[in-house]
N, CA, C and O atoms as a DFTB+ gen file, in Angstrom:
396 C
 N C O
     1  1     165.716     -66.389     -64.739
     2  2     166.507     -67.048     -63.720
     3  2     167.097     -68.330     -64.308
     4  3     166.520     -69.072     -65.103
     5  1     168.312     -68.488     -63.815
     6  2     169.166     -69.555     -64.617
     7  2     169.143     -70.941     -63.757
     8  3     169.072     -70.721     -62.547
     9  1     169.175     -71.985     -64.026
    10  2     168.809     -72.982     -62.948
    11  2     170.385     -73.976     -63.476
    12  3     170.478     -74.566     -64.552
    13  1     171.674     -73.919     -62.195
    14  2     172.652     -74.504     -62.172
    15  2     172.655     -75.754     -61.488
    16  3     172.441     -75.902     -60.285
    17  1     172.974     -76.866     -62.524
    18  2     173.331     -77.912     -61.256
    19  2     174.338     -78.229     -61.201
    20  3     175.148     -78.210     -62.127
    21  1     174.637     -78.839     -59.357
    22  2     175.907     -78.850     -59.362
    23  2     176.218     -79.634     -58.284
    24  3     175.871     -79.492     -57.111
    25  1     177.262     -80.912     -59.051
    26  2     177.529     -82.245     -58.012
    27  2     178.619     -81.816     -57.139
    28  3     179.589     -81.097     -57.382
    29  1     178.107     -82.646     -55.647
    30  2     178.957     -82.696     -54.887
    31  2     179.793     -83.736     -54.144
    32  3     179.350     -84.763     -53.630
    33  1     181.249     -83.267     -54.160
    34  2     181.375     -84.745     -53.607
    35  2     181.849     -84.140     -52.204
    36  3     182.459     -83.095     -51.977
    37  1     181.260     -85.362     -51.127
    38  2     181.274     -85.509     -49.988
    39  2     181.651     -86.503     -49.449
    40  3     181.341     -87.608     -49.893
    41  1     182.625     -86.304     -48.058
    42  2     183.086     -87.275     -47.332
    43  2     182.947     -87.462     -46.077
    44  3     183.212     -86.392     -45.529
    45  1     182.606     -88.438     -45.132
    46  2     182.216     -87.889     -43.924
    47  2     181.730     -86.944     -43.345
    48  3     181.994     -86.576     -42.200
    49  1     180.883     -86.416     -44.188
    50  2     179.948     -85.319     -43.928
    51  2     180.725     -83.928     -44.294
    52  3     180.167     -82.839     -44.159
    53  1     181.938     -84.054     -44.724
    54  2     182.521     -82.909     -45.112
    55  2     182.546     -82.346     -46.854
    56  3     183.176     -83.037     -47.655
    57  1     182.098     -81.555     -47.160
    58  2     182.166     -81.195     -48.836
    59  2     183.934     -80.875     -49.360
    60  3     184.788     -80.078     -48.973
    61  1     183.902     -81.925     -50.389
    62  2     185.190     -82.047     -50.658
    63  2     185.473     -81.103     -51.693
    64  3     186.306     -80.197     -51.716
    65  1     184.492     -81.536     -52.697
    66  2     184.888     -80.505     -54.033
    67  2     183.182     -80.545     -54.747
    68  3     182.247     -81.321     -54.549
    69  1     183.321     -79.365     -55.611
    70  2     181.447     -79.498     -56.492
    71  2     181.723     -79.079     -57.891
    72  3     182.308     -78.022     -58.128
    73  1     181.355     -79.807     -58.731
    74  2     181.656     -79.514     -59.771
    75  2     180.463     -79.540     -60.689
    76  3     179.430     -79.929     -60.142
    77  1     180.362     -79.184     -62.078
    78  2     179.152     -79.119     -63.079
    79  2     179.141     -79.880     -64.047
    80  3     178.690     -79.683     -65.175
    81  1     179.854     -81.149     -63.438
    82  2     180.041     -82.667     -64.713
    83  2     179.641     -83.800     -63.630
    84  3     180.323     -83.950     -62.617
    85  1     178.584     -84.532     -63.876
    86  2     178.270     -85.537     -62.953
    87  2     179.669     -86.628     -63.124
    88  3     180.127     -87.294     -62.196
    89  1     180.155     -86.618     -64.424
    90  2     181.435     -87.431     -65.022
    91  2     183.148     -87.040     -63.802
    92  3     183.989     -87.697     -63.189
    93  1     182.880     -85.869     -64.014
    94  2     184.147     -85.348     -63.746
    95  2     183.682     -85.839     -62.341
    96  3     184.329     -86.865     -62.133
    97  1     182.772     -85.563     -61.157
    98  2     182.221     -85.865     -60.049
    99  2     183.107     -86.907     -59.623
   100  3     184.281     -86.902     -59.254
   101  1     182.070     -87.984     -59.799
   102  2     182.468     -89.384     -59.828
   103  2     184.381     -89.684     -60.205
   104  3     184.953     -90.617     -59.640
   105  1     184.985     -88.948     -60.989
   106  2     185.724     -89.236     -61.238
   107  2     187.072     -89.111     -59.917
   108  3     188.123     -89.718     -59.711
   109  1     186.480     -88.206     -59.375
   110  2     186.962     -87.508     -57.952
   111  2     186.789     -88.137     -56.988
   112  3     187.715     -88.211     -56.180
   113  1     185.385     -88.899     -56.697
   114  2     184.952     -89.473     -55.686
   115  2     186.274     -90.828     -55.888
   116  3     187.086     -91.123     -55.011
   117  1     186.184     -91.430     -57.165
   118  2     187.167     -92.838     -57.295
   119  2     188.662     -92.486     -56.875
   120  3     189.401     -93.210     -56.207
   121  1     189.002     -91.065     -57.467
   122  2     190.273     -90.588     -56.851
   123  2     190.345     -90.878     -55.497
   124  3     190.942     -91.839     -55.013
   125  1     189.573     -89.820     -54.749
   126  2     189.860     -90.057     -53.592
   127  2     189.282     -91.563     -52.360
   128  3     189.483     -91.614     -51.147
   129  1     188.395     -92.836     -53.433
   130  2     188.808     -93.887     -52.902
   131  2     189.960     -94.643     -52.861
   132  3     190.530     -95.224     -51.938
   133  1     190.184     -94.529     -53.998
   134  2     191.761     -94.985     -53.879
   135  2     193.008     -94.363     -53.218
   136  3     194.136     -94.853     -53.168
   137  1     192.624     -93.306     -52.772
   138  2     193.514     -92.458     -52.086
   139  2     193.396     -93.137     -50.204
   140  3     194.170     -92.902     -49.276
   141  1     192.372     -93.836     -50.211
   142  2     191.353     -93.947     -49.323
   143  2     192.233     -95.733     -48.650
   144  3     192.494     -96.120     -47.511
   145  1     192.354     -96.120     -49.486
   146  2     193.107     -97.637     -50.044
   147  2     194.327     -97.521     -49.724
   148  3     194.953     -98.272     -48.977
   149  1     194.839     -96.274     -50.451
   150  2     196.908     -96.147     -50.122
   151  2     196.876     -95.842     -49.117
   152  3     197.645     -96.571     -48.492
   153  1     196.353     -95.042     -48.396
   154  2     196.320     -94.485     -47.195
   155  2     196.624     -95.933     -45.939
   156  3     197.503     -96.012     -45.081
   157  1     195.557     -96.884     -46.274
   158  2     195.223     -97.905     -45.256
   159  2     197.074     -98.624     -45.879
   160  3     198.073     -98.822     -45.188
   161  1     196.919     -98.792     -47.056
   162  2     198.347     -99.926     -46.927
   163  2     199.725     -99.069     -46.474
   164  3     200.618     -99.606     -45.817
   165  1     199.773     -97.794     -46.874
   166  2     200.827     -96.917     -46.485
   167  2     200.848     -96.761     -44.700
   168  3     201.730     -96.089     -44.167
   169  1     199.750     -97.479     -43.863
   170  2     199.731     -97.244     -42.443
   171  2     200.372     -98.878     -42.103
   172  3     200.740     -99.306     -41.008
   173  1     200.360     -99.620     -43.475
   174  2     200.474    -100.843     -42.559
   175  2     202.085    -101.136     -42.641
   176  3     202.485    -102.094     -41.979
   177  1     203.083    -100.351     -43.435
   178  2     204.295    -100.149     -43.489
   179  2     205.052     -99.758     -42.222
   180  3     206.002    -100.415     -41.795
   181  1     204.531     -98.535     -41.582
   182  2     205.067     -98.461     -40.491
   183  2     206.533     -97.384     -41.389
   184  3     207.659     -97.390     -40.892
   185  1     206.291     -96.744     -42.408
   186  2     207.839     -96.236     -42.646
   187  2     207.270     -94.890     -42.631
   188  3     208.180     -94.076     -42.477
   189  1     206.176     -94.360     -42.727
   190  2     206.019     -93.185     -42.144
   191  2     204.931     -92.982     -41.163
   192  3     203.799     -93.384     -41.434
   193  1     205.239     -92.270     -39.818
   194  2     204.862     -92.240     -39.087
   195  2     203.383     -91.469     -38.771
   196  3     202.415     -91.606     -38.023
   197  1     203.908     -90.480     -39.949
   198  2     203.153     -88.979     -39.806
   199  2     201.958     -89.424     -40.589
   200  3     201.860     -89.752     -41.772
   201  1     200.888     -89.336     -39.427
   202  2     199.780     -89.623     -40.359
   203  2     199.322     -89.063     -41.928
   204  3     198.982     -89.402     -43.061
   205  1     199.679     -87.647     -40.789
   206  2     199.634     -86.196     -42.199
   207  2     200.097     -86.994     -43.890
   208  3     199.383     -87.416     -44.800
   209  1     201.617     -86.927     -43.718
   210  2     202.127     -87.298     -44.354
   211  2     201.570     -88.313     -45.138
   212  3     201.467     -88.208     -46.360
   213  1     201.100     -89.573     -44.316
   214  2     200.597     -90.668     -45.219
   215  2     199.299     -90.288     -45.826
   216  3     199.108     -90.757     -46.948
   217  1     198.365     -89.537     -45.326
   218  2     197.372     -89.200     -46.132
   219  2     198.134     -88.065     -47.760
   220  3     197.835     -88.421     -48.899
   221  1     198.838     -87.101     -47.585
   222  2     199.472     -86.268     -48.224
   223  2     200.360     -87.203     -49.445
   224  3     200.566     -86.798     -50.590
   225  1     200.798     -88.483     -48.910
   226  2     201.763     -89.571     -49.937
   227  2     200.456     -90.659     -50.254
   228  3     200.931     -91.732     -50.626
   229  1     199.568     -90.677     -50.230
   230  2     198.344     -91.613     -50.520
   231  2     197.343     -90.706     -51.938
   232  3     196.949     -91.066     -53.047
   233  1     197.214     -88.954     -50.857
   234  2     196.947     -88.502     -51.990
   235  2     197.588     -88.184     -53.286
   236  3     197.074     -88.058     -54.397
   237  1     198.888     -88.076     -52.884
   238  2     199.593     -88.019     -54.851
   239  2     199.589     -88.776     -55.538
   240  3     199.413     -88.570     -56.738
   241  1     199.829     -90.205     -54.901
   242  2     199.589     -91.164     -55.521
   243  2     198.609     -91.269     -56.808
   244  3     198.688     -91.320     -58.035
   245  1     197.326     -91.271     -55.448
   246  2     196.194     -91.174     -56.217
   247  2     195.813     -90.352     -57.458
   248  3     194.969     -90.659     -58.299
   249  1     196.537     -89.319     -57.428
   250  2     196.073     -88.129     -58.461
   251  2     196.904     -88.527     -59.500
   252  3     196.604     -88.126     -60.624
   253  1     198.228     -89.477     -59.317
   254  2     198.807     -89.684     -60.020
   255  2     198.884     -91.441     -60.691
   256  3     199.744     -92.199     -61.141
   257  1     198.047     -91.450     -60.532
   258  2     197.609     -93.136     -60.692
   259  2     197.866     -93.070     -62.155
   260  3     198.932     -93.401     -61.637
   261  1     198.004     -92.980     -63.540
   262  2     198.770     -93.672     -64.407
   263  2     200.129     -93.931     -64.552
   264  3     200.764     -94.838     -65.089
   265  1     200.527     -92.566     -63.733
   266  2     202.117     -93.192     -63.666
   267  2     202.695     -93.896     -62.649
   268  3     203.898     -94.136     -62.556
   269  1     201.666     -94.293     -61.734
   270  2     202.243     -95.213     -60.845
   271  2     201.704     -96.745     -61.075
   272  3     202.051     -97.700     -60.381
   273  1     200.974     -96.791     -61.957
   274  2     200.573     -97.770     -62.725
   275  2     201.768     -98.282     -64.016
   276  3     201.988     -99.441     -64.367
   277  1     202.285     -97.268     -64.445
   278  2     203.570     -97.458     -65.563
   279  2     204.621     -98.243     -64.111
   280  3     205.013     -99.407     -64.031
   281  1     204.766     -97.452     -63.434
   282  2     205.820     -97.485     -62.252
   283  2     205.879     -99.131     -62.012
   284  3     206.852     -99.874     -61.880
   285  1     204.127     -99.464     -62.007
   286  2     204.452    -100.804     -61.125
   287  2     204.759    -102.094     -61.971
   288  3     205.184    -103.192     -61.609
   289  1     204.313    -101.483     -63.559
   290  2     204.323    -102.340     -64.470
   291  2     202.989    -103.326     -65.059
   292  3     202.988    -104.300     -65.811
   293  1     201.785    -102.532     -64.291
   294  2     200.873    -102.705     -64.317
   295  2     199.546    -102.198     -65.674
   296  3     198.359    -102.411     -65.919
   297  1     200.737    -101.416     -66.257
   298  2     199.992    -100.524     -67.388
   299  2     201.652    -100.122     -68.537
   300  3     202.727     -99.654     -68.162
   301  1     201.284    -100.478     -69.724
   302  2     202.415     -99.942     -70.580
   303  2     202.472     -98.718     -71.136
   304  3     201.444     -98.210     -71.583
   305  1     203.556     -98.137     -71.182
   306  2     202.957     -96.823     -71.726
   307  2     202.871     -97.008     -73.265
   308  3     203.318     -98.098     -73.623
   309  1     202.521     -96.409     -74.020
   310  2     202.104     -95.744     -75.370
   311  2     203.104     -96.087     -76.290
   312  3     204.215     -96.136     -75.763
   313  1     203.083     -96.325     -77.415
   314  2     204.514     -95.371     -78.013
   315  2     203.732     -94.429     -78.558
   316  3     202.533     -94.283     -78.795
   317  1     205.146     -93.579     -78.748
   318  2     205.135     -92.353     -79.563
   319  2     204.699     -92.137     -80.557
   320  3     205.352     -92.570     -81.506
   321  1     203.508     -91.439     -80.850
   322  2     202.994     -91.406     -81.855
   323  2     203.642     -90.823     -83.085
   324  3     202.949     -91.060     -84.074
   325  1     204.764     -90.124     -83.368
   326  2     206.054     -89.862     -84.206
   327  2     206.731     -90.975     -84.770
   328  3     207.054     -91.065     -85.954
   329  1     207.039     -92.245     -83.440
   330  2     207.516     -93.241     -83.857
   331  2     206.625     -94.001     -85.099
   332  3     207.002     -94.093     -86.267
   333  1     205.704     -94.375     -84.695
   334  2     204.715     -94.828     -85.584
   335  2     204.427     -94.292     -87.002
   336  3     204.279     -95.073     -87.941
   337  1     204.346     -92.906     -87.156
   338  2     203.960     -92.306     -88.182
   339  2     205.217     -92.214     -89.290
   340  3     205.038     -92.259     -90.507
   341  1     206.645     -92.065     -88.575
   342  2     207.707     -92.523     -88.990
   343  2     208.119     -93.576     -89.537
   344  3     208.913     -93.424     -90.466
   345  1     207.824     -94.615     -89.248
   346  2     207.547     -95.955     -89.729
   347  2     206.826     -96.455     -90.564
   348  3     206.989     -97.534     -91.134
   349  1     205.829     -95.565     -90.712
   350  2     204.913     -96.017     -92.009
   351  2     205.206     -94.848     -92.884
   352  3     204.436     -94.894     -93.844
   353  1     205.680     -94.233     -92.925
   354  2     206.251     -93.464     -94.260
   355  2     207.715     -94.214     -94.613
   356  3     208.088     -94.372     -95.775
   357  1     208.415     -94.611     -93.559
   358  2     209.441     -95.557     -94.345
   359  2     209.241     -96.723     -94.806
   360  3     209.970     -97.169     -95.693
   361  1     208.046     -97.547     -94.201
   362  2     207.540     -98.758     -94.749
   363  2     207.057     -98.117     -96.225
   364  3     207.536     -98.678     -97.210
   365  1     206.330     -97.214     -96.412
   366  2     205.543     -96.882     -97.924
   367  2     206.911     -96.504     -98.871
   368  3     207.143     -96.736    -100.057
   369  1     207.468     -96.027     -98.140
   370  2     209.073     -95.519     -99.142
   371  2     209.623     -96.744     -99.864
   372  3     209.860     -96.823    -101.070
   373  1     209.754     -97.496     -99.123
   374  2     210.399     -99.370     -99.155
   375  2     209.388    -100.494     -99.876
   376  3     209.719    -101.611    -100.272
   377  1     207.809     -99.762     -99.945
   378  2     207.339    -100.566    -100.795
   379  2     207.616    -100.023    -102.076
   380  3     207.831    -100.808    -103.000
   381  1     207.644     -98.755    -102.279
   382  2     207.391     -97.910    -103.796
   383  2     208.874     -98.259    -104.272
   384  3     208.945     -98.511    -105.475
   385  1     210.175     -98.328    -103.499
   386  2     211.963     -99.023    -104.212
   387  2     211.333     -99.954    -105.090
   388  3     211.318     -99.959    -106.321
   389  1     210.459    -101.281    -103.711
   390  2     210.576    -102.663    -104.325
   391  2     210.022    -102.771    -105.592
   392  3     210.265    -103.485    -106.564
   393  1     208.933    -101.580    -105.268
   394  2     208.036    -101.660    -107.200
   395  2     208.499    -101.027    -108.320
   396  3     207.897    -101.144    -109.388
């Protein structure tokens, strides 16, 4: 007999999702606090009415929290790791001319 464990996340007494990573878990539970957060400031706008909706525009958000983090200017994105690697083969090209 195989012995599975397996986290759950729960909300108001309702089972949201269960998964077999205590990591990944937690990671869900923070999703959907912050989903939890947009929700409350997206009610205090008054530009959408539909509750539905504001939970439904709170949750994408949430799932989408690095790019609305780029969005707000709150997080930079990356460069390109091409760019970079590009650059140091022309920097090494430009030292080996000078020598």
């Amino acid at each position: 007999m195989a012995v599975i464990v397996k986290y759950v996340v729960e909300r108001n007494g309702e089972e949201k999702m269960t998964f077999t990573s205590k990591a990944e878990a937690d990671a869900y539970d923070k999703m959907l606090d912050m989903a939890d957060e947009l929700f409350g400031l997206l009610g205090k706008s008054e530009l959408i009415e539909d509750e539905a909706k504001q939970e439904d525009l709170a949750m994408f958000l949430a799932q989408n929290k690095e790019e609305l983090l780029f969005a707000l200017g709150a997080k930079r994105r990356p460069a390109p790791k091409k760019a970079k690697k590009v650059a140091a083969v022309e920097d090494a090209e430009q030292q080996e001319d000078a020598a």
